[in-house]
N, C-alpha and C positions, 0 to 999 in steps of 0.2 A: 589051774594051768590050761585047762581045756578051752577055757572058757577064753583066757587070754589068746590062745592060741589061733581060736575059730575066728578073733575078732579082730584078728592081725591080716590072717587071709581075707577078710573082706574089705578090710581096709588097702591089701595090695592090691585087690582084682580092680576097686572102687578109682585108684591110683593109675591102674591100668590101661580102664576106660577112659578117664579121665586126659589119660594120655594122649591116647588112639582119636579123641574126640579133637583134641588138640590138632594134632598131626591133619584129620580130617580139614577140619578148620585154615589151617596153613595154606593144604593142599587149593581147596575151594577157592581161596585169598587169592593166590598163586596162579591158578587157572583164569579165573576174575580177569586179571590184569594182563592176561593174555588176549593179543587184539582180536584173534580169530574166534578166540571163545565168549568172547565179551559180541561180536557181532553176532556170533549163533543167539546169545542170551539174549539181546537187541532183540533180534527177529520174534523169538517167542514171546516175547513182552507186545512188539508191536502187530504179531499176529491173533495174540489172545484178546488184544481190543479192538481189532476188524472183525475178530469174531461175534466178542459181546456186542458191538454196535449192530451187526447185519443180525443178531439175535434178539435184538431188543427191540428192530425196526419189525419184523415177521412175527414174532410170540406173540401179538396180539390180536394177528391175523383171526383165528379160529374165538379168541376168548371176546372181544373188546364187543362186537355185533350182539351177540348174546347177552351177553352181562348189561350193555346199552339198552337192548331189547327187557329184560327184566326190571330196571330200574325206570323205564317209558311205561309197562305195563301197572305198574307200582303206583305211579302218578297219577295215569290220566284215570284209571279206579276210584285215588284217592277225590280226585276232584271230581271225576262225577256224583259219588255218594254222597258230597258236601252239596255240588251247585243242584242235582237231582236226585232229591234224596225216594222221590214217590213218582220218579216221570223214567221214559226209556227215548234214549234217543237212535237214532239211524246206525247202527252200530257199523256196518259193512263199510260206511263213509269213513264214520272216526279211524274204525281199524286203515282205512288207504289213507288217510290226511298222517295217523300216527306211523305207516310205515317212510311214508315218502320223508318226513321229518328224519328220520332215524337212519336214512340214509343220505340224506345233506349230512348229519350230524355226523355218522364214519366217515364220508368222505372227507370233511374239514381234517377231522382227528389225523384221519392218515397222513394227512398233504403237512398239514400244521409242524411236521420236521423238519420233511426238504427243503421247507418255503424260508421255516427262519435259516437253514443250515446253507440255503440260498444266498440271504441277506447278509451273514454273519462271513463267508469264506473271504471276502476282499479284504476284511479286516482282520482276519486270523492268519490271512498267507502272510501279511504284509508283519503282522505283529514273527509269526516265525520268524522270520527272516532278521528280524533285529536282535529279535533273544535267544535263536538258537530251534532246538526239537526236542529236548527233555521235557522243561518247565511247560510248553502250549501241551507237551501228550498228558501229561500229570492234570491241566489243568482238566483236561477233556475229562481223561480217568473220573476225576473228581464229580464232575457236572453230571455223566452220566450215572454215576451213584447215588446220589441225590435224585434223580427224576426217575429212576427205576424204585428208588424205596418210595416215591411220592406213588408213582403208579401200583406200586404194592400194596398202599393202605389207603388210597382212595376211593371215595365210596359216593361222587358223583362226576356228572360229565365235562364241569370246568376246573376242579383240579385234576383230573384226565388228560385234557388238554396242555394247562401248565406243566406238566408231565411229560408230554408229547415235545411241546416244543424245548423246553430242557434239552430234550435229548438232542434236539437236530442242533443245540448250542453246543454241548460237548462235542457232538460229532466232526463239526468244524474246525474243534483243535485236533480232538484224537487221529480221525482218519487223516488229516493232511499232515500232520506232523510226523505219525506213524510211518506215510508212504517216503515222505522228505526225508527220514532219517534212515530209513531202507537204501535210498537211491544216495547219499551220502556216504553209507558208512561201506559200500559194493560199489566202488569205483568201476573195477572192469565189469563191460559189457556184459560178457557170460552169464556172472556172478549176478550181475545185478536184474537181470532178465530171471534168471533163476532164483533168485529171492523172491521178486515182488510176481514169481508165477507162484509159490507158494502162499503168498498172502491173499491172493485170488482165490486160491485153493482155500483159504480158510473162509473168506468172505463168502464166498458159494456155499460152503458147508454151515455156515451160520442162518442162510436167507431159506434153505431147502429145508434144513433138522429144523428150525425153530417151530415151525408150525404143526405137526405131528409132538412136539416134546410142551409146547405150550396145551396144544388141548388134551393131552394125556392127562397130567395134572392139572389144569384146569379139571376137570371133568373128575379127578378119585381122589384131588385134595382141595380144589378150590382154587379161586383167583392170585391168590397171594404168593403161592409156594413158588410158581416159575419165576416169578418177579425178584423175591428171594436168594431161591439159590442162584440169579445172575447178577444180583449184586455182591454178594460172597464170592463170585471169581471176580468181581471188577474190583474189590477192594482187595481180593490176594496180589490182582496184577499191580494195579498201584503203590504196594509196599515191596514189589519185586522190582519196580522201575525205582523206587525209593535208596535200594538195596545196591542195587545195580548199579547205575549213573548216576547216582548222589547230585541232582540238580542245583540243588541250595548251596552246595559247598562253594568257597571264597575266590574258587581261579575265573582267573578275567574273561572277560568276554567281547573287551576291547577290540583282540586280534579275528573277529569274525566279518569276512568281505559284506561289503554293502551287497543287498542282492537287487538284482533290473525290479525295477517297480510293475507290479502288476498290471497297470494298465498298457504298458509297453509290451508286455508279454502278452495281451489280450489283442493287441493290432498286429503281432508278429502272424505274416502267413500261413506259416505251416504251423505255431500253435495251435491257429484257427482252426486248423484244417486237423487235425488230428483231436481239439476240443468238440468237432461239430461231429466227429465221428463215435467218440463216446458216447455223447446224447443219442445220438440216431440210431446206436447199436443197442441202447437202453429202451426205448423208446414200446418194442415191445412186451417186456417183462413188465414195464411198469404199467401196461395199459393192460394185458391181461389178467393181472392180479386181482384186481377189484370186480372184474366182469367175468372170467372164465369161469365161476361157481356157479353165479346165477343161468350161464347158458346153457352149461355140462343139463341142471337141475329140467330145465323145460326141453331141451332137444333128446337129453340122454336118460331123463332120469334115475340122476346119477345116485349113490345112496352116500351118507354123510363121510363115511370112510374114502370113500375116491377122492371127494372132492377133496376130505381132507391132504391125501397123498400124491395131490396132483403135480407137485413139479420135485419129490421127492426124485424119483428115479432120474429125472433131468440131472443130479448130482454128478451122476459116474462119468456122462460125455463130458462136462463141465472140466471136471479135473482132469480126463483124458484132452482135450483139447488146451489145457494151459500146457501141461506134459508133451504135447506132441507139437506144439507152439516154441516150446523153450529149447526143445531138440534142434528144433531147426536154424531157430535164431542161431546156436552156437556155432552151428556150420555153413550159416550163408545168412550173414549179420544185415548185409546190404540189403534184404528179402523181405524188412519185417512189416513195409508199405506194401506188400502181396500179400500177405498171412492175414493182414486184415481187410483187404479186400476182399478176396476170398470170403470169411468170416461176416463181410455184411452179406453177401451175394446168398450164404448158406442160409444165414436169419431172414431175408427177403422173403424165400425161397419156402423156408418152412411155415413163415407165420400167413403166406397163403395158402398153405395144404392147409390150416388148422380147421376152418368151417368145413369142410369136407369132411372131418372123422365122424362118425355114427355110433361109437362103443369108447369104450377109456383104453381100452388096449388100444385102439386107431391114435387117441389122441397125445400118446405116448411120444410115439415116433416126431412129431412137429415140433412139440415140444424141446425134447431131446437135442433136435437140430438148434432151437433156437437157442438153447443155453449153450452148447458145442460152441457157433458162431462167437458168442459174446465172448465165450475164454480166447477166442482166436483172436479178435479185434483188442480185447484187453490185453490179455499179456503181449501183445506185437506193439501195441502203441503206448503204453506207460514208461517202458523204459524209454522209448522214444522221446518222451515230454523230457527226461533227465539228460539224453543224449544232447536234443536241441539248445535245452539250457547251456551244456556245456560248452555248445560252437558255435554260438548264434551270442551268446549273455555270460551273465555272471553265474559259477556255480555256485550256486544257492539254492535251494529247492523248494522253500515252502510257499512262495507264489504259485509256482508252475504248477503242483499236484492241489490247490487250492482251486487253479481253475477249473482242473481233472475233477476238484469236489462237484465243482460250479456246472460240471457236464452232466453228473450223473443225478444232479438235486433238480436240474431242470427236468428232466424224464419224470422222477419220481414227486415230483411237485405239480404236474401236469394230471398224470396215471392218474391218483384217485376223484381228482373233479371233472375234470377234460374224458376220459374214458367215456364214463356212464352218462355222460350226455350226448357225445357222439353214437353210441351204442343207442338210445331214446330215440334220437332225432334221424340216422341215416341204416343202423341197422348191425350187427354182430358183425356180417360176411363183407360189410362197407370199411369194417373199421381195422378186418385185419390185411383186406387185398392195398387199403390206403398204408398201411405201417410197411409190410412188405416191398410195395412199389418203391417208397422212400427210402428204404435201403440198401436196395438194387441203383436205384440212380445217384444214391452219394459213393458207391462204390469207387468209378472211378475220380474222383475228388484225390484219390489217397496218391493217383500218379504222379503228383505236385509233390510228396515224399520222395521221391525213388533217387533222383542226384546230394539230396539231404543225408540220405544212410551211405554215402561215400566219405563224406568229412572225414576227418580225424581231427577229435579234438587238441592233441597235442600239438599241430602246426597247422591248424586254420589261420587265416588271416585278417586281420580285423578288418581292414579296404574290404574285403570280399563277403563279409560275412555278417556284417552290420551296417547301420542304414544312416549310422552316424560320422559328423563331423572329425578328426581327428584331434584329440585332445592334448594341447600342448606344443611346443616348437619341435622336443623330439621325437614324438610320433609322426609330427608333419615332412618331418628331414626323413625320418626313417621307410615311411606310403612312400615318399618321392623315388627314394631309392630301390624298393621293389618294384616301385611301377617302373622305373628305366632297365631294370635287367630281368622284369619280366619276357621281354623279347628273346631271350635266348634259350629259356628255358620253359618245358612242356608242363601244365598244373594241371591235374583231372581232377572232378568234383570239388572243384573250389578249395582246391589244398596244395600246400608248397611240393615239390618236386622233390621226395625225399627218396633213395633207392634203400634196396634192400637191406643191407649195411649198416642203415643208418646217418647215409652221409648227404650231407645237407648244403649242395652246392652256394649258395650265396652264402652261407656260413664260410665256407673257403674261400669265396672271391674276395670278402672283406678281410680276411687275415692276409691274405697275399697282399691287398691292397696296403694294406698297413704297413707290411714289412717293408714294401717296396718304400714308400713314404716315411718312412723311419729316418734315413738317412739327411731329410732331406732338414730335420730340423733337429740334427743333432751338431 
């Protein structure tokens, strides 16, 4: 009876759980399909893969030179005690003929992302835009797990490479479909500035940690293990997008607007003008990376822990400047062509103090400025690229953040071969007063924005705000008609005359007009 007894109670508690797990489950369902929660869930799916990308681009910072370096050393061994097994040759020559190799060789590796993630964006914005921003993030997810497990158990320098570039293919779908679906699914301004400032905030946090967490283990477990445990969150984040927005399932895809063709959006002014600002705010991160270790090592001699921790502390201004970016945009929307002005002026400004520090504490502060700046030109001008789309084109998004790809892959495609030759040929103190200058002089470029952040999307006009023909007889009837009682009424910033209220005089003039005419054919 006991025994019955005991086995009754475990069977209710069992029942119990079972229930509670139920009810759980409901709940999770229930919340799912709530659009506000479902966009929080969005963000963290598409913030956990700006992460792993900007982590997988940096974590090989500190391992790949090393590991390249042992496997050169391994070789040219190999082949001297074959080709001279009883002779000695110029050793001092081989060792400079095999360093100068071994750094062409990172340099390709490094570039060998941007370059295809380069080549690949025209064709991944334009694919977005027909299929949507689930299936292109999923497909990136995918790509990049694959070329992180390849760089995981590689074990020479052309599947390295294939590795490398893998990644700059995923990247192409991940990052622009990630930012496209951000700026999609955060309509309002606010919201959407404040979104895509946290995704900055992850991005920065992925480019700064990677390199301190990659040579940690590198260095007490080996090559494998960081490669590893980041493909394990890019395959949880994949089965979370899986989970989430169910990409494969049967609802149509018919009803999604055709979006402006990317090359249309690449001649649009203030694209331009907001794409050339990206690259040029980038311009010094990606040129200091490859070269600020070797300088630190012979100006500062610096010891391997600095150099390793060198743009760690950059972190905190980084996300204080998207933070103090997003504050403002909410409260002075029109402003966010200053915030990045500003923001180059600061990057100018600090990447010429950098040859003047003497100590790593000095070199700190320039630093610091120069990640500050970039969160300011970023977050001011991304949502900007979604805004334009919206008053200028079709909202659709995954061209316009493809070119945003196309801004920051020309920087970073440049950095690791362009850098260290200019550094060779003209000098460290040449290379940061020329990035600086060029900063300061695209600065005011961004004034070309400042009547742009007046629009309003909801009553722009297409006469005024596109560079095309009008489509059709009643578009043509309908221009004519505004252009005639334009005269009566006052439009700022290229926008219809609406008051506070909401009331939208030529909306009234046409229903008086009507009523009046009513009579006349009845």
């Amino acid at each position: 009876m006991a025994a019955e007894g005991g086995s009754s109670g475990l069977a209710k508690s069992a029942a119990v759980k079972l229930s509670e797990m139920g009810e759980r489950t409901k709940q999770l369902g229930t919340a799912m399909r709530d659009p506000h929660q479902q966009r929080r869930i969005i963000l963290v799916i598409v913030c956990v893969a700006l992460l792993l990308d900007n982590m997988l681009y940096m974590v090989i910072v500190p391992i790949i030179p090393d590991y390249l370096a042992d496997l050169e050393s391994e070789q040219s061994e190999h082949v001297h005690v074959v080709m001279h097994p009883n002779t000695s040759v110029n050793s001092t020559s081989q060792a400079k003929s095999n360093k100068d190799n071994l750094d062409v060789q990172i340099g390709v590796l490094f570039a060998s992302k941007a370059i295809l993630q380069l080549l690949v964006n025209p064709l991944s914005g334009t694919f977005i835009d027909r299929v949507g921003y689930d299936i292109p993030l999923l497909i990136g997810l995918t790509v990049m797990f694959v070329s992180t497990c390849i760089f995981a158990f590689g074990e020479n320098y052309a599947t390295l490479f294939v590795a490398r570039s893998l990644q700059g293919l995923g990247s192409a779908f991940a990052d622009t479909s990630g930012l496209a679906m951000i700026a999609d699914k955060y309509t309002e301004e606010a919201e959407r500035s404040r979104a895509l400032g946290i995704a900055l905030a992850f991005i920065s946090f992925g480019s700064l940690v990677a390199p301190p967490f990659g040579g940690v283990l590198y260095e007490f477990a080996g090559k494998r293990v960081p490669f590893i445990v980041l493909a394990c969150i890019c395959l949880a984040d994949g089965f979370l997008l899986l989970t989430v927005i169910k990409p494969f399932t049967n609802r149509t895809r018919e009803n999604i607007p055709v979006g402006t063709p990317i090359y249309r959006l690449m001649i649009d002014p203030y694209i331009a003008v907001v794409a050339g600002a990206l690259t040029v705010c980038n311009i010094p991160l990606a040129f200091l990376e490859p070269t600020i270790a070797n300088w630190m090592e012979s100006t500062m001699h610096s010891s391997q822990w600095e150099m390793g921790l060198t743009w760690l502390p950059a972190f905190f201004p980084h996300v204080f400047g998207v933070y103090i970016t997003v504050k403002l945009a909410a409260q002075h929307p029109n402003l966010q062509w200053f915030y990045g002005a500003v923001g180059l002026v600061i990057i100018g400004a600090s990447s010429c103090t950098v040859p003047a520090c003497k100590t790593f504490g000095q070199l700190i502060a320039p630093l610091c400025g120069i990640c500050f700046g970039i969160a300011l030109v970023d977050t001011a001008l991304l949502p900007t690229l979604a805004f334009l789309v919206d008053v200028r084109h079709v909202s659709v998004y995954g061209s316009v953040y493809a070119i945003a790809d196309i801004s920051y892959s020309v920087a970073y495609a440049m950095g690791p071969i362009v850098a260290g030759q200019i550094v060779h040929s003209l000098g460290f103190v040449q290379l940061n007063l020329g990035m600086g200058l060029v900063n300061v002089l695209y600065a005011p470029a961004l004034l070309l924005l400042r009547n742009v952040c007046q629009m309003k999307p909801s009553y722009s006009e297409r006469d005024n705000l596109l560079d095309e023909a009008p489509q059709g007889l009643y578009d043509t009837i309908k221009m004519e008609e505004r252009r005639a009682k334009k005269k009566g009424y006052s439009s700022a910033g290229n926008c219809l005359s609406v008051d506070e209220n909401g009331f939208d005089p030529f909306k009234a003039q046409r229903s008086l007009s009507e009523e009046s005419s009513g009579p006349e054919f009845t």
